[in-house]
C-alpha positions, 0 to 999 in steps of 0.5 A: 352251657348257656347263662342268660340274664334278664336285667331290671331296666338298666340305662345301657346293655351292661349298667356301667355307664352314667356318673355312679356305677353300681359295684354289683353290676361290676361283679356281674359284669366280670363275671360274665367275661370270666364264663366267656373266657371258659366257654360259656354263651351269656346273653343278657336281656335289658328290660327297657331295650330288649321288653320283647326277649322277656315276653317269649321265654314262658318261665320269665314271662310268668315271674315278671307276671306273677311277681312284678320287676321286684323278681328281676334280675332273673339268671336261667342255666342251660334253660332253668331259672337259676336265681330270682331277684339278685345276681348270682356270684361267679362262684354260684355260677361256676358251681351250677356249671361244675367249672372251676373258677379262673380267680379265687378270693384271697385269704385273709390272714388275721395275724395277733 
């Protein structure tokens, strides 16, 4: 099982640095460790630092071409794009993977 993540250009590897962190890249992020932690390979390819990775696989390469950086992010699973222009939720990507997630969202429980 294999995630790869082709980022818009992000200041760093992992978008969680300088003063305002984006709370999506924090999703992602954890997300990332939780498929890690269950065994799954994720790469993550930075525009700025890593142009070459987004020119030699031929779907990303013809997304970018076609559509321009607004299609980025771009999520491929085991090969196949996945999700174009936002990240995918952990639970999107459990579901892809047919894992069961390590984490669930509470309940909320409205009491009148």
């Amino acid at each position: 099982m294999k995630v790869e993540i082709y980022d818009p250009a992000l200041c760093c590897s992992s978008g969680l640095c300088g003063p305002e962190v984006d709370p999506i890249l924090v999703k992602i992020n954890d997300a990332i460790l939780a498929l890690k932690k269950q065994g799954v390979e994720v790469e993550r390819f930075n525009l700025v630092q890593q142009t070459k990775k987004f020119m030699e696989n031929p779907e990303v390469k013809a997304l970018l071409t076609t559509n321009g950086k607004k299609i980025l992010p771009i999520t491929l699973v085991n090969g196949k794009v996945f999700k174009t222009g936002q990240y995918p939720s952990y639970e999107e990507l459990c579901e892809i993977l047919n894992l069961k997630p390590l984490y669930h969202k509470p309940i909320t429980v409205k009491i009148s």
